[in-house]
C-alpha positions in Angstrom: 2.2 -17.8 -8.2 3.4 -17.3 -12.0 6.2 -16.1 -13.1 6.1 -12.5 -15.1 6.3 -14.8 -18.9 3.3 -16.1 -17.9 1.8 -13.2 -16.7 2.0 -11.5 -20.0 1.0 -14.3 -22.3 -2.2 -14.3 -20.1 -2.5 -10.7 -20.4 -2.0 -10.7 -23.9 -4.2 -14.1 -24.6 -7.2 -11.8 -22.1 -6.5 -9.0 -24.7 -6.6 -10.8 -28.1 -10.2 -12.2 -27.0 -10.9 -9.4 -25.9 -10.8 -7.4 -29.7 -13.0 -10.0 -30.8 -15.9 -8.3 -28.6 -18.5 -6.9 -30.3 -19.2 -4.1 -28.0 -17.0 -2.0 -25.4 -19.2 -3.0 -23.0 -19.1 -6.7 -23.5 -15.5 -6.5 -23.8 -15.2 -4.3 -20.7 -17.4 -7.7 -19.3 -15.3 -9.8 -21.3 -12.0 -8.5 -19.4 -13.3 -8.5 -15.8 -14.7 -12.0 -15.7 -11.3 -13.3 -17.8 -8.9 -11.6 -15.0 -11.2 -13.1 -12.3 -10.5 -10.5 -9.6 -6.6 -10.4 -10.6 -6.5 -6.0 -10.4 -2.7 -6.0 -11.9 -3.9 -8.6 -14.9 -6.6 -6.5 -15.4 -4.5 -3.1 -15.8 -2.2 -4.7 -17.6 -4.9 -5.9 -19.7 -6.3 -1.9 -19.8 -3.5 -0.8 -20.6 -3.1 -2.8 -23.8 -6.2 -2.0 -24.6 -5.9 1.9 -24.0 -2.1 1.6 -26.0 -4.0 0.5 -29.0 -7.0 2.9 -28.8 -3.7 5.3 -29.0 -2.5 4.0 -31.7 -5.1 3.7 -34.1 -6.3 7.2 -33.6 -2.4 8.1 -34.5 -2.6 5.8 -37.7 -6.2 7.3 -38.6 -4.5 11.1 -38.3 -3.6 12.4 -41.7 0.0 14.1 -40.8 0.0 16.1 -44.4 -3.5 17.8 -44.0 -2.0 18.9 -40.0 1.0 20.3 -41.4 -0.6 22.0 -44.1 -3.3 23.6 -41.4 -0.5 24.8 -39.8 1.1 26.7 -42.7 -2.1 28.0 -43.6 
């Protein structure tokens, strides 16, 4: 069994190759075959993916124009 470090330098190596997937479906492919039946590597893995999707829709929000909507 691994320890947790190695756990999350897998899960994060899964997820880096994972961006480089050229479809959401390949890398949804991509993700399954890589955590080879492993269900917690492969939430983990989810999970980093679904933090990011979060994130960039945050970064792509432009906070003035929602503040100025809301004065308006």
């Amino acid at each position: 069994m691994t320890n947790a470090s190695d756990h999350n330098q897998r899960a994060r190596a899964i997820f880096m190759q994972a961006l480089e997937q050229e479809s959401t479906d390949l890398r949804a492919q991509f993700i399954d075959d890589a955590c080879a039946g492993d269900q917690e590597l492969r939430t983990e893995v989810g999970e980093l993916i679904a933090s990011l999707q979060k994130a960039g829709s945050f970064m792509e929000r432009k906070p003035a124009a929602d503040i100025e909507q809301t004065f308006v």
